[in-house]
Biotite code that builds the C-alpha atoms (Angstrom):
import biotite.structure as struc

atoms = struc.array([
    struc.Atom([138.800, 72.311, 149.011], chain_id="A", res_id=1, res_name="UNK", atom_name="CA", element="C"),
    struc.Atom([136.107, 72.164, 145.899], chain_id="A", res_id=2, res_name="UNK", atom_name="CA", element="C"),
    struc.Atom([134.545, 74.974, 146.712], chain_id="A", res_id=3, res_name="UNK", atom_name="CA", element="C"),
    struc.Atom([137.661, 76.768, 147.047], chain_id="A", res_id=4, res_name="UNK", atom_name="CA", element="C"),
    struc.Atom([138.374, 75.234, 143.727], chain_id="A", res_id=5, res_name="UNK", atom_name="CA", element="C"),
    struc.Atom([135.023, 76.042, 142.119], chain_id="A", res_id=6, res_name="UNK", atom_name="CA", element="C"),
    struc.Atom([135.502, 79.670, 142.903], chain_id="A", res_id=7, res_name="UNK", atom_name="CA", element="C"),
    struc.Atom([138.997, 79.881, 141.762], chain_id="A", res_id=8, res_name="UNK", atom_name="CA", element="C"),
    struc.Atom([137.200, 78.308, 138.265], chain_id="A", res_id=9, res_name="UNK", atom_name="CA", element="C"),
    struc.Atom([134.909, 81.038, 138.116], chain_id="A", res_id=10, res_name="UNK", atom_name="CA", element="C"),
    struc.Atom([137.419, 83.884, 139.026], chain_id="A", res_id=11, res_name="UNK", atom_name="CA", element="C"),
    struc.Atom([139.315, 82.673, 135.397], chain_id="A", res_id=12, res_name="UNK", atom_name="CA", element="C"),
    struc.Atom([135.923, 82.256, 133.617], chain_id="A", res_id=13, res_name="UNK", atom_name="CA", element="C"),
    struc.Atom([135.555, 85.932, 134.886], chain_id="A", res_id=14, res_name="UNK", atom_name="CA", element="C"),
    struc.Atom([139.046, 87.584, 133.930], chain_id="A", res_id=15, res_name="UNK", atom_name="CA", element="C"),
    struc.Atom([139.816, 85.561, 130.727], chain_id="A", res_id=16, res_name="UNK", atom_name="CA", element="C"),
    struc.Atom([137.641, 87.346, 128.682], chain_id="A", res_id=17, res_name="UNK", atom_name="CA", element="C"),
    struc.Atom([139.104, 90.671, 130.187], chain_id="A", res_id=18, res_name="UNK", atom_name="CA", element="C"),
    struc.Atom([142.120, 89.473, 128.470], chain_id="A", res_id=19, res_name="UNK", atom_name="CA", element="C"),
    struc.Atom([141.044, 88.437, 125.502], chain_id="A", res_id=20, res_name="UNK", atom_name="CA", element="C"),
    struc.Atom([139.543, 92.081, 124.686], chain_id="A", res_id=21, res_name="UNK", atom_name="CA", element="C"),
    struc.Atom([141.114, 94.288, 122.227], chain_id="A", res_id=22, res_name="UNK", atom_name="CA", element="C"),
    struc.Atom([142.814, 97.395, 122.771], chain_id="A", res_id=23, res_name="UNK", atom_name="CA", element="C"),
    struc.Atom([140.804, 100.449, 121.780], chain_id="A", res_id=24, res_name="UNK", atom_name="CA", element="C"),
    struc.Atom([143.100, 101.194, 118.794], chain_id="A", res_id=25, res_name="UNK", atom_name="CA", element="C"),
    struc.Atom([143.467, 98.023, 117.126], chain_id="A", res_id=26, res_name="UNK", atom_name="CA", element="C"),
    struc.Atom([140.455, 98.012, 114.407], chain_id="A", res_id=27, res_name="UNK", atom_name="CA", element="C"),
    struc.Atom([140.261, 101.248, 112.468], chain_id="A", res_id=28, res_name="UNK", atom_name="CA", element="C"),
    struc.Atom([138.056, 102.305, 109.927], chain_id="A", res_id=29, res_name="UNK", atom_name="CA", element="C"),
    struc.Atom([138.453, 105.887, 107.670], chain_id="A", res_id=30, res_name="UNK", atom_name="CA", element="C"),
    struc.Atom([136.444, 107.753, 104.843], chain_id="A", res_id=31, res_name="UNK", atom_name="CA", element="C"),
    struc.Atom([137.690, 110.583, 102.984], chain_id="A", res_id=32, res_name="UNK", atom_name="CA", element="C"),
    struc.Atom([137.247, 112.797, 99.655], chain_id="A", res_id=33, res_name="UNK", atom_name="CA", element="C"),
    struc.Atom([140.186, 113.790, 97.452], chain_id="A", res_id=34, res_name="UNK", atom_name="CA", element="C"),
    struc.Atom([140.546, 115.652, 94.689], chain_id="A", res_id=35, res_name="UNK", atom_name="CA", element="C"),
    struc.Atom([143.764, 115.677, 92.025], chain_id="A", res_id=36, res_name="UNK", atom_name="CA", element="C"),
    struc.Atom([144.041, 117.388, 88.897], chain_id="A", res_id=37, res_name="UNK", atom_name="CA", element="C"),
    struc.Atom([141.796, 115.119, 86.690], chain_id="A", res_id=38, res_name="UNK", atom_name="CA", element="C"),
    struc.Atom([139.517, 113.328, 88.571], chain_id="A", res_id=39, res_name="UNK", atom_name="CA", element="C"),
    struc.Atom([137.745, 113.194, 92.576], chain_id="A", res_id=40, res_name="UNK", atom_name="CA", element="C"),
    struc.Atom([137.589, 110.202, 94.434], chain_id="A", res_id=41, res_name="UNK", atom_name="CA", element="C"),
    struc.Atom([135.858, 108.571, 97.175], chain_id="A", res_id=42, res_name="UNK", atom_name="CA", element="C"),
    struc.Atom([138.039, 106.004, 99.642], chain_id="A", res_id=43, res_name="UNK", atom_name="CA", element="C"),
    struc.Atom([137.141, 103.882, 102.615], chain_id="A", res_id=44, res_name="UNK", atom_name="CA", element="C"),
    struc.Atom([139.735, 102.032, 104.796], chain_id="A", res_id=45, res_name="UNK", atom_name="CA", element="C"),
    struc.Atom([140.193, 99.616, 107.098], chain_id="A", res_id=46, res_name="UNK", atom_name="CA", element="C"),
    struc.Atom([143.729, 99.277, 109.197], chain_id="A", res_id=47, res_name="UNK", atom_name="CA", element="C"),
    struc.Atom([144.579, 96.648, 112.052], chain_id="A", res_id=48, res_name="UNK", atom_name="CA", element="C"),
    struc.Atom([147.341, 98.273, 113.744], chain_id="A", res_id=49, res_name="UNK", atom_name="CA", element="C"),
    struc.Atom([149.730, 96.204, 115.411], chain_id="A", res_id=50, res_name="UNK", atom_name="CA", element="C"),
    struc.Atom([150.961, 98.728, 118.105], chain_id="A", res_id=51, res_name="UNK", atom_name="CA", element="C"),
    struc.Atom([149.528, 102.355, 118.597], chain_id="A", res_id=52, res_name="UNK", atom_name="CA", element="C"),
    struc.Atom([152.226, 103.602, 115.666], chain_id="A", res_id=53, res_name="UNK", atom_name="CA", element="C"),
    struc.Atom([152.564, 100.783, 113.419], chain_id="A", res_id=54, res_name="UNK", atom_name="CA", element="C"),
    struc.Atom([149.549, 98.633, 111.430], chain_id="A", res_id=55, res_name="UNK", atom_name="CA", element="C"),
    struc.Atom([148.466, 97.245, 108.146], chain_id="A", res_id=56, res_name="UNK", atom_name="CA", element="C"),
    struc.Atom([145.217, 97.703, 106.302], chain_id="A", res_id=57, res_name="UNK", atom_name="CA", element="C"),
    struc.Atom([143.073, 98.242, 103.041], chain_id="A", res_id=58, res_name="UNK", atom_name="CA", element="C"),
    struc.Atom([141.767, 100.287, 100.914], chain_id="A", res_id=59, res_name="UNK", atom_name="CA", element="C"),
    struc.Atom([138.543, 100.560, 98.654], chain_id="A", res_id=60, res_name="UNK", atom_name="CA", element="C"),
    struc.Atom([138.955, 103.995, 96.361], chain_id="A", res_id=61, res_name="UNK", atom_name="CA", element="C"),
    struc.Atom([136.375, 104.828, 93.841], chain_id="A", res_id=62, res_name="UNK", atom_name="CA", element="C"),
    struc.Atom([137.459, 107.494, 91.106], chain_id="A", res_id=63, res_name="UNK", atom_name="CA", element="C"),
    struc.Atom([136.147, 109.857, 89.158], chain_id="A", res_id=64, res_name="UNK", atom_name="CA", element="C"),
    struc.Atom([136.905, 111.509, 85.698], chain_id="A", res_id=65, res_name="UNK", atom_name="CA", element="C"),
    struc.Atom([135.625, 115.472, 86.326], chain_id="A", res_id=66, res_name="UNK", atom_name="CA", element="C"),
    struc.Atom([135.056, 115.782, 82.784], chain_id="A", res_id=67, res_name="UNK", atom_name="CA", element="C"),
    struc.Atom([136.487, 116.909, 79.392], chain_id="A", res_id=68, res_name="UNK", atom_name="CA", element="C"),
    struc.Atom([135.844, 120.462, 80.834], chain_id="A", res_id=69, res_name="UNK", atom_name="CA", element="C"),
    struc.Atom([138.151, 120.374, 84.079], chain_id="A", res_id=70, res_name="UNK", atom_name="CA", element="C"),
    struc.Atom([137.783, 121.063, 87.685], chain_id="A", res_id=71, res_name="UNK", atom_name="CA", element="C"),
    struc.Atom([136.264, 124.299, 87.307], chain_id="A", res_id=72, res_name="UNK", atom_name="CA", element="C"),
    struc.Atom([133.324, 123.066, 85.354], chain_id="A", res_id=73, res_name="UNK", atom_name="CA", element="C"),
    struc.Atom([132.229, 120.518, 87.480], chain_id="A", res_id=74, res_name="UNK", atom_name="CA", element="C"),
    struc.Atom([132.212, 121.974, 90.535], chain_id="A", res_id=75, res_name="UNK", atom_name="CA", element="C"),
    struc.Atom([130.168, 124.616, 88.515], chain_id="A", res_id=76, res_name="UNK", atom_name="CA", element="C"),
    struc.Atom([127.778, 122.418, 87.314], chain_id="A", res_id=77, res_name="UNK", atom_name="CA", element="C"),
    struc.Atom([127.208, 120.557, 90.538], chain_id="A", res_id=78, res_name="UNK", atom_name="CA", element="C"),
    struc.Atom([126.846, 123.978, 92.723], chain_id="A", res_id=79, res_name="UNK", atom_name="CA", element="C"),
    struc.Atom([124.601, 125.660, 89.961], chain_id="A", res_id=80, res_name="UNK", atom_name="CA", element="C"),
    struc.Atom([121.012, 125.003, 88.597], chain_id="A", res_id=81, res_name="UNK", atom_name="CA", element="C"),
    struc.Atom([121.739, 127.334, 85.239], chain_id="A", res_id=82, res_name="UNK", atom_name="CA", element="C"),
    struc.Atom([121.483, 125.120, 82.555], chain_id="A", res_id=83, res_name="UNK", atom_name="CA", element="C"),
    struc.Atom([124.592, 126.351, 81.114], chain_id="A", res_id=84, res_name="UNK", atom_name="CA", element="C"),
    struc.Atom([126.373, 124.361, 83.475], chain_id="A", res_id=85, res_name="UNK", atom_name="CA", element="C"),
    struc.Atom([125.470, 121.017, 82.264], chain_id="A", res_id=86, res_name="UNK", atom_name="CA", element="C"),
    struc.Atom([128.210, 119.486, 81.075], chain_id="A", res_id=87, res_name="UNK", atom_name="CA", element="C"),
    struc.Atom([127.511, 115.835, 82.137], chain_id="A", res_id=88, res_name="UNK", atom_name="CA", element="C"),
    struc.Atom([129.585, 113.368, 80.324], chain_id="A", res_id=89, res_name="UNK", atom_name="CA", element="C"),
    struc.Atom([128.360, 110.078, 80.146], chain_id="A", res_id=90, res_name="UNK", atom_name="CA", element="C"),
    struc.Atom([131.480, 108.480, 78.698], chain_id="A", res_id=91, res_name="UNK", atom_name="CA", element="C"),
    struc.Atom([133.715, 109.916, 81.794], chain_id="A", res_id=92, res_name="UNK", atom_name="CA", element="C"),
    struc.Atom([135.959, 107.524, 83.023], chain_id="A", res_id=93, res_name="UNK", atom_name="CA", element="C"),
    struc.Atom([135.712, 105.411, 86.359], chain_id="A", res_id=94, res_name="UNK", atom_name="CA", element="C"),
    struc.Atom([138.190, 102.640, 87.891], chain_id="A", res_id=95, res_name="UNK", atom_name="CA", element="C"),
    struc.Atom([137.882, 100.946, 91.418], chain_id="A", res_id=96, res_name="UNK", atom_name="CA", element="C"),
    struc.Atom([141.262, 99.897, 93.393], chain_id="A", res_id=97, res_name="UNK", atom_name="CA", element="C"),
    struc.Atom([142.390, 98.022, 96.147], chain_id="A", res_id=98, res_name="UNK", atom_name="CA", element="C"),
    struc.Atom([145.071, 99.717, 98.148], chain_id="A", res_id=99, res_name="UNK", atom_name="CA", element="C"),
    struc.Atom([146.872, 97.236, 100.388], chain_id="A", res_id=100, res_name="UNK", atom_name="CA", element="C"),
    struc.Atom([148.677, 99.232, 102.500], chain_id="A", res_id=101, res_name="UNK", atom_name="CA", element="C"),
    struc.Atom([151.310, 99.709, 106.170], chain_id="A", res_id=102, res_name="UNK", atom_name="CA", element="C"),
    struc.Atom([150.581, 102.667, 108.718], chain_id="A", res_id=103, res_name="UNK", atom_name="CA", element="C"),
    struc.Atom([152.807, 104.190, 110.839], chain_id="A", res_id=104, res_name="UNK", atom_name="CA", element="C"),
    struc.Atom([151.685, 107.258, 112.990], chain_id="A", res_id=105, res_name="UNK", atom_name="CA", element="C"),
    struc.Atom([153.357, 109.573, 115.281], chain_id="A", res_id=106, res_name="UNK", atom_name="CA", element="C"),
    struc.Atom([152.048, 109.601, 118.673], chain_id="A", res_id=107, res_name="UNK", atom_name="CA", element="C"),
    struc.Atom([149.770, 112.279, 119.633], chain_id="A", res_id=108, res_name="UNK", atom_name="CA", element="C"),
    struc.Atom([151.198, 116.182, 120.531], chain_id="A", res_id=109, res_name="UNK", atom_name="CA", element="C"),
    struc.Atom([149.242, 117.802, 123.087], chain_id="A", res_id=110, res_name="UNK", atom_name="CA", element="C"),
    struc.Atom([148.515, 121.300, 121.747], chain_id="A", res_id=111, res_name="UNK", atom_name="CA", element="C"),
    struc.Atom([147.128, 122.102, 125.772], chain_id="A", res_id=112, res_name="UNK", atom_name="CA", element="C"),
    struc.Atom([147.108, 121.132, 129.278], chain_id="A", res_id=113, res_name="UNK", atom_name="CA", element="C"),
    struc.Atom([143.111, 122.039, 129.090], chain_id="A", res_id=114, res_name="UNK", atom_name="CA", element="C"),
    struc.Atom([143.063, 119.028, 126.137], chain_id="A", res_id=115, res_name="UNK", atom_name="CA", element="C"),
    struc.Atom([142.185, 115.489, 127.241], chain_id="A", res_id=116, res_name="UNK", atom_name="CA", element="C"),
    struc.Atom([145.010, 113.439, 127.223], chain_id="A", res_id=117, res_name="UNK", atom_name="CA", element="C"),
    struc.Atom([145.532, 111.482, 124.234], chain_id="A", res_id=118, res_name="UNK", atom_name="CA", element="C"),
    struc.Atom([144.006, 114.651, 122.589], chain_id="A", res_id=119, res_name="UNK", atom_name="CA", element="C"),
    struc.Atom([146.490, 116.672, 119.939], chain_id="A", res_id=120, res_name="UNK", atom_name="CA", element="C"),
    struc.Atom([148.217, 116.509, 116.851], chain_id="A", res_id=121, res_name="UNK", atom_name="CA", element="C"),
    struc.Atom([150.108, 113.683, 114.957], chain_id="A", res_id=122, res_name="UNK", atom_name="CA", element="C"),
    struc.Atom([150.858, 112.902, 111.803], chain_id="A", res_id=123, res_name="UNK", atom_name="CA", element="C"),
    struc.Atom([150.748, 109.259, 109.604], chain_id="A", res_id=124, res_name="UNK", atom_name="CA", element="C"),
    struc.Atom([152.027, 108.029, 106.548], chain_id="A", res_id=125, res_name="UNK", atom_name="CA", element="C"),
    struc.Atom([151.285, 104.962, 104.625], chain_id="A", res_id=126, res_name="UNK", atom_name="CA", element="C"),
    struc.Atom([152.924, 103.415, 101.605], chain_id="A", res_id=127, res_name="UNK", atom_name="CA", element="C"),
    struc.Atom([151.004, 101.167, 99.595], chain_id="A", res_id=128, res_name="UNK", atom_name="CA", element="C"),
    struc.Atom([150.500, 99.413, 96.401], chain_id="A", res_id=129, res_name="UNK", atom_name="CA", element="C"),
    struc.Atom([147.174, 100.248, 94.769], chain_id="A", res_id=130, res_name="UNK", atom_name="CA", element="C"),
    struc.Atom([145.726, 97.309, 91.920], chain_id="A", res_id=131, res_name="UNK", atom_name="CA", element="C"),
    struc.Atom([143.212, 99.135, 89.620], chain_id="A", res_id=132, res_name="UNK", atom_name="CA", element="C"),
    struc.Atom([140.252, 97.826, 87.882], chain_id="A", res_id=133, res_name="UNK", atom_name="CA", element="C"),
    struc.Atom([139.275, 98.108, 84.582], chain_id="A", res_id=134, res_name="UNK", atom_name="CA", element="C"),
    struc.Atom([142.528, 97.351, 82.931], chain_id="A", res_id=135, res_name="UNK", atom_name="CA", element="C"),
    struc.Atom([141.287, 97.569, 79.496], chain_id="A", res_id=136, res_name="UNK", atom_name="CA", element="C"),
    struc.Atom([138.039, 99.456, 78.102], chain_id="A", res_id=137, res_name="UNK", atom_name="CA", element="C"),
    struc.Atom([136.253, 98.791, 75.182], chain_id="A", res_id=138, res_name="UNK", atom_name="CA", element="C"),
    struc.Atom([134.312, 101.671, 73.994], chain_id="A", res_id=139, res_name="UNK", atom_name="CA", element="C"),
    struc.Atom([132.353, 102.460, 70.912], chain_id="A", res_id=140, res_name="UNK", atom_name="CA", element="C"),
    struc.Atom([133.505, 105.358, 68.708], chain_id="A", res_id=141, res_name="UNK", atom_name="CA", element="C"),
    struc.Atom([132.510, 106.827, 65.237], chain_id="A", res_id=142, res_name="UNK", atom_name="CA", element="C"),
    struc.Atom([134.143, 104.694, 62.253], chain_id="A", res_id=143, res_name="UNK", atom_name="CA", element="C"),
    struc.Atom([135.671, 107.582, 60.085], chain_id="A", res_id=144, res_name="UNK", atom_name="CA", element="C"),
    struc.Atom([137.132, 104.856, 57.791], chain_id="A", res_id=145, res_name="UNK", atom_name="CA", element="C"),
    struc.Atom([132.920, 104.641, 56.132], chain_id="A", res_id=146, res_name="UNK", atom_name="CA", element="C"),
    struc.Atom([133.267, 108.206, 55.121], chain_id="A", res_id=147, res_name="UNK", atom_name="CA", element="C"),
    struc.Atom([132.965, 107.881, 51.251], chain_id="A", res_id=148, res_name="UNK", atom_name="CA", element="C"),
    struc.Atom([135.138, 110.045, 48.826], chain_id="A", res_id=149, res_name="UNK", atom_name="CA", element="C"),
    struc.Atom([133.740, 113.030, 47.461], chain_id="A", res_id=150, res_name="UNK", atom_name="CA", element="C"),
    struc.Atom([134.442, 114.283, 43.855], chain_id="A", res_id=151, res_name="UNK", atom_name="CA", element="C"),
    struc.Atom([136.194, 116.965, 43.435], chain_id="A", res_id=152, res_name="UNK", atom_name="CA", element="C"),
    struc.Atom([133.417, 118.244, 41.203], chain_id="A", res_id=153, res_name="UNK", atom_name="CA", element="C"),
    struc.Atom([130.947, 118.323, 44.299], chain_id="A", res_id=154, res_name="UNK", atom_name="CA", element="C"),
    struc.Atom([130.348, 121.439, 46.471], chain_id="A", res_id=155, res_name="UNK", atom_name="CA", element="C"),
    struc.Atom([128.913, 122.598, 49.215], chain_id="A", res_id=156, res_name="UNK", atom_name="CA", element="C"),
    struc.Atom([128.214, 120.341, 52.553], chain_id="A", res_id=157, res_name="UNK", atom_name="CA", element="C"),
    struc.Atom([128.082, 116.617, 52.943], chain_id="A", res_id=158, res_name="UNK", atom_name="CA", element="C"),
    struc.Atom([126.454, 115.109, 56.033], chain_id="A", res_id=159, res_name="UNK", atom_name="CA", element="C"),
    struc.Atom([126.497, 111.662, 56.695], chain_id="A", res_id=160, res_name="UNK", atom_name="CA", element="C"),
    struc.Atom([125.521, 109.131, 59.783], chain_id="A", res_id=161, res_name="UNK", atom_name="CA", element="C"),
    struc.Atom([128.814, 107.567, 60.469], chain_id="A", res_id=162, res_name="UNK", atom_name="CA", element="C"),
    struc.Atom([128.179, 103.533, 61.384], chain_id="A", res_id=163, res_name="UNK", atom_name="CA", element="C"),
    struc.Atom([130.363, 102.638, 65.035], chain_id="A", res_id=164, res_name="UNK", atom_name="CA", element="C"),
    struc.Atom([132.877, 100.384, 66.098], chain_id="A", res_id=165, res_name="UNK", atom_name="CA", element="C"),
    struc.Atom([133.954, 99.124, 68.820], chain_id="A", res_id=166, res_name="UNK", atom_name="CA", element="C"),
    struc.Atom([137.632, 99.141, 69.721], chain_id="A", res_id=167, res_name="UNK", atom_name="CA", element="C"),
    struc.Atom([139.590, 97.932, 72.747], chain_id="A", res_id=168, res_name="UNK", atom_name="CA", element="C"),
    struc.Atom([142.364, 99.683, 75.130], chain_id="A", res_id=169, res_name="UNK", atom_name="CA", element="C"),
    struc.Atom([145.714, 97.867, 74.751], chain_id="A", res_id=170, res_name="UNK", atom_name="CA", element="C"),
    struc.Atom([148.723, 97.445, 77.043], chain_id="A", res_id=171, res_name="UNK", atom_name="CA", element="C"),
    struc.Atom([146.634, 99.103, 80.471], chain_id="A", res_id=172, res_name="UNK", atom_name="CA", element="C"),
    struc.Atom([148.304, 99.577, 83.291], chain_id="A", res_id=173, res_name="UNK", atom_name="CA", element="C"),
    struc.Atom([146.648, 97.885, 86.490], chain_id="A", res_id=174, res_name="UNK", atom_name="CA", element="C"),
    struc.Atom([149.690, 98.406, 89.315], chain_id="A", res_id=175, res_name="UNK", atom_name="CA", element="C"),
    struc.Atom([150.908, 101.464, 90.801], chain_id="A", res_id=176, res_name="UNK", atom_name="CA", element="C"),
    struc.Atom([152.820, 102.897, 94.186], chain_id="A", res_id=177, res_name="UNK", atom_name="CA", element="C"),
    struc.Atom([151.160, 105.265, 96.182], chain_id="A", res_id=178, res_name="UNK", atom_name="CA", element="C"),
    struc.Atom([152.546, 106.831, 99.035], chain_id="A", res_id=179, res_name="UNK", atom_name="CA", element="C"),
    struc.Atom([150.006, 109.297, 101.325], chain_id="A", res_id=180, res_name="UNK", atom_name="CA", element="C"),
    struc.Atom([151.107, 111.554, 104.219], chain_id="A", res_id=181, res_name="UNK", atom_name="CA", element="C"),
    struc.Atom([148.307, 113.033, 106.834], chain_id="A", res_id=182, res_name="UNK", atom_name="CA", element="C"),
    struc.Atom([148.468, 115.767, 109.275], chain_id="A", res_id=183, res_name="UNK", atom_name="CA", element="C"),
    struc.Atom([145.941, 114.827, 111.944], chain_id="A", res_id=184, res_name="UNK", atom_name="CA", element="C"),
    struc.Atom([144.274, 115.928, 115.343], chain_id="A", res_id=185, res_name="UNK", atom_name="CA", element="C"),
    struc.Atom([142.490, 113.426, 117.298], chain_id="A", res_id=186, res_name="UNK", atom_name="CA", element="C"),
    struc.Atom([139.691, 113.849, 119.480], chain_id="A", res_id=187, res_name="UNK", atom_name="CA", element="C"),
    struc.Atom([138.924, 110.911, 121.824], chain_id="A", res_id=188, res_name="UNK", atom_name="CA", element="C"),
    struc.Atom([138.307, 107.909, 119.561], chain_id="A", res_id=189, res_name="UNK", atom_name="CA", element="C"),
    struc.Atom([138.776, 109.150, 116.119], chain_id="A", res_id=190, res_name="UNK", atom_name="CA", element="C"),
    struc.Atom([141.193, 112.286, 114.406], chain_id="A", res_id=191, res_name="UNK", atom_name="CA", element="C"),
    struc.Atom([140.273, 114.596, 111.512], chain_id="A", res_id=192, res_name="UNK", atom_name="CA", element="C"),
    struc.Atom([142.578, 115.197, 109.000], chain_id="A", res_id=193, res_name="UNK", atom_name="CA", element="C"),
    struc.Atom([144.015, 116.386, 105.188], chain_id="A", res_id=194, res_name="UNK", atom_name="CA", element="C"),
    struc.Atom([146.254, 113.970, 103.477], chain_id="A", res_id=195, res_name="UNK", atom_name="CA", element="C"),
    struc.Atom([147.993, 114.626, 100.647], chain_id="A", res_id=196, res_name="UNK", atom_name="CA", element="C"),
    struc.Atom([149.277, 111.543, 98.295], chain_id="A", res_id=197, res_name="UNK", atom_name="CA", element="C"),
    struc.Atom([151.768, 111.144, 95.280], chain_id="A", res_id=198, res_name="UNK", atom_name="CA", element="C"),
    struc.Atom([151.410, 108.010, 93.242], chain_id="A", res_id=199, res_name="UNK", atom_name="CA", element="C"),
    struc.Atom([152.162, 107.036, 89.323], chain_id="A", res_id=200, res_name="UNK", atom_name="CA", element="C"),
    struc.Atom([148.721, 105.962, 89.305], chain_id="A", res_id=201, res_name="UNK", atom_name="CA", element="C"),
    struc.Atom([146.362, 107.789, 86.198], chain_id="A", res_id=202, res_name="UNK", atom_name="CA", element="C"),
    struc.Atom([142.785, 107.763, 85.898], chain_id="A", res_id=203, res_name="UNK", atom_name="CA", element="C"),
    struc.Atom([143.404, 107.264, 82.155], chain_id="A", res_id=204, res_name="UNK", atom_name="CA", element="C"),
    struc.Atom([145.334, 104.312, 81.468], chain_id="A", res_id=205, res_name="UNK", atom_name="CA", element="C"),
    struc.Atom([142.457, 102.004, 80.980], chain_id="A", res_id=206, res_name="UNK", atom_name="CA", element="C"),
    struc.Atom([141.735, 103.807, 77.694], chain_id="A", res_id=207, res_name="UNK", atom_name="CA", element="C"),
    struc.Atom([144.733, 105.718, 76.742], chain_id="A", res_id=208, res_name="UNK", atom_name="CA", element="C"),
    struc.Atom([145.543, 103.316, 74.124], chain_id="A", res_id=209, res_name="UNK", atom_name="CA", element="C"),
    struc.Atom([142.369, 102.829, 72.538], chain_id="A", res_id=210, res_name="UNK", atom_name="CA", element="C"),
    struc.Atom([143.308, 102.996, 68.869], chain_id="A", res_id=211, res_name="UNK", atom_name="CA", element="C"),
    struc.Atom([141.752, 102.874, 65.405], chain_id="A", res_id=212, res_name="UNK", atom_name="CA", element="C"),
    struc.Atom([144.200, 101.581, 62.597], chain_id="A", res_id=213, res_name="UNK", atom_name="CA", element="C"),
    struc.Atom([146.788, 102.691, 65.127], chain_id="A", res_id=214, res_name="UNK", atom_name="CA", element="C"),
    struc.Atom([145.797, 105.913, 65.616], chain_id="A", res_id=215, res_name="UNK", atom_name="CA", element="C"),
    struc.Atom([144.809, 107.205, 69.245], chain_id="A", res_id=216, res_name="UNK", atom_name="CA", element="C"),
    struc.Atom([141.363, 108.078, 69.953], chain_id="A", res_id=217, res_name="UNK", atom_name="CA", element="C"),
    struc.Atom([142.061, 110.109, 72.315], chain_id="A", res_id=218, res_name="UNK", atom_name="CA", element="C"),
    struc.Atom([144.977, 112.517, 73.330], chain_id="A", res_id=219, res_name="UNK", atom_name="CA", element="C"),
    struc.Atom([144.744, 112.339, 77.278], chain_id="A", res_id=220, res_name="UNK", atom_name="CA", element="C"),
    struc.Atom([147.075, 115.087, 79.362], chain_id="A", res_id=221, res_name="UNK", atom_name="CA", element="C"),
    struc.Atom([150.405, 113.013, 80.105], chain_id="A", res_id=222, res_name="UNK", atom_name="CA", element="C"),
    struc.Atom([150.885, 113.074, 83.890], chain_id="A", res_id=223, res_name="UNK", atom_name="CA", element="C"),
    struc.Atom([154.483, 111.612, 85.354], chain_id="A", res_id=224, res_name="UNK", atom_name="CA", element="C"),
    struc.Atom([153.169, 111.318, 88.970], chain_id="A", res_id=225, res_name="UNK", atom_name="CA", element="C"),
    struc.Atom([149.124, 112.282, 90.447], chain_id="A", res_id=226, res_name="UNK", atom_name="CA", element="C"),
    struc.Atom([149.290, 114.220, 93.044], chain_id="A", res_id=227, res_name="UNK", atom_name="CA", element="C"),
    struc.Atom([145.830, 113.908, 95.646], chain_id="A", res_id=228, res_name="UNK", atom_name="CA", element="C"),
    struc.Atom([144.810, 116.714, 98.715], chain_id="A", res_id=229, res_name="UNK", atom_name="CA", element="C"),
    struc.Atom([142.281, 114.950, 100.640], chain_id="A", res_id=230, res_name="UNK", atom_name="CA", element="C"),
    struc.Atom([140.535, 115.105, 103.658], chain_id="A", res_id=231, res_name="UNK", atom_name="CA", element="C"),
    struc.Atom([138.421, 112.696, 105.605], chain_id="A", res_id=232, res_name="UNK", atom_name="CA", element="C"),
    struc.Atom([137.884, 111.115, 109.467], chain_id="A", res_id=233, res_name="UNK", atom_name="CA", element="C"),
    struc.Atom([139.780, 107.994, 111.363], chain_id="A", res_id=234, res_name="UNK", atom_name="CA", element="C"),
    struc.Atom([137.960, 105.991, 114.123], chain_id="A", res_id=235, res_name="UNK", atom_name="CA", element="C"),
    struc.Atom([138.997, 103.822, 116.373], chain_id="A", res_id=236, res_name="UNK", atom_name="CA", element="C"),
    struc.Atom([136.409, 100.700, 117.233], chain_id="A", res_id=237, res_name="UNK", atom_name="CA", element="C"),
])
């Protein structure tokens, strides 16, 4: 009776821990690289889904201001050597966010019977809310108010070292929607894909309102909605 006992103990010591391990697509982890009309960004992810179609998750998107030049210009000056090219802007505009967020995928088509089950296309979408850091910059700019008047009587060109001040964004924005769609194709553990996202989100609303005796220092492009084409890689773990 005890050793039938003892070796009924150490059958459950043997197939609890079987239960206790995850399914392969609970923990998920992505990276991708988008680019929207006024700056690129970087974002990593993390999603614990729930069932194979329907999860929650994070994530960690660093952006990037191009430059005053555009698109164009810095892809230019990153491909190219020529000198010409270098257009590097120190004062170009970064902001980190956090984008809780819910997933919900489609399961997987299966494009061919010579495909490994599992293997195919599907698509996901996740809505999320994305919290944006800095709020409000200070930056230094030129104090135009020290330029002294010159007499009427005086000719010719004045040149003058300008003394700096430094002024503070008002009123930023720090909350925004995003929504993100992604057609995928999955390959064993992971899936490639392209995403593309909408969001009111703007790269320039930590410094839009950066004024001097309430006049704008800068005169940003207005943007209603952002709209992102990314692509990037999924995996399962």
């Amino acid at each position: 009776m005890r050793r039938r006992w003892m070796m009924g103990m150490a059958g459950m010591l043997f197939f609890l821990p079987t239960l206790a391990q995850e399914e392969p697509w609970q923990n998920n982890g992505s990276f991708d690289i988008g680019f929207a009309a006024d700056a690129w960004n970087i974002e990593l992810g993390y999603n614990r889904m729930l069932t194979p179609f329907m999860g929650a998750g994070i994530g960690l998107m660093i952006d990037n201001e191009y430059d005053s030049s555009g698109l164009m210009d810095y892809l230019m000056e990153s491909l190219s050597d020529n000198s010409s090219y270098d257009s590097y802007d120190e004062d170009r505009i970064m902001r980190l966010s956090l984008i809780p967020q819910l997933t919900l995928r489609t399961p997987t088509l299966r494009l061919s019977r010579k495909t490994d089950p599992g293997d195919g296309l599907l698509l996901q979408v996740q809505p999320g809310i994305m919290l944006s850091f800095p709020v409000n910059e200070t930056e230094e700019v030129p104090d135009y108010r020290a330029v002294p008047q010159i007499p009427k009587s005086e000719t010719g060109y004045h040149y003058y070292t300008l003394p700096t001040v430094r002024v503070k964004n008002e009123n930023g924005h720090w909350c925004y929607w995003r929504l993100r769609a992604a057609l995928g194709y999955q390959l064993g553990a992971g899936f490639l894909y392209v995403a593309y996202s909408v969001s009111n989100y703007s790269i320039y609303d930590s410094r839009r309102n950066i004024r001097l005796d309430g006049k704008p220092i800068h005169d940003y492009p207005q943007h209603r909605l952002t709209h992102t084409v990314s692509v990037g890689f999924n995996i399962a773990f």
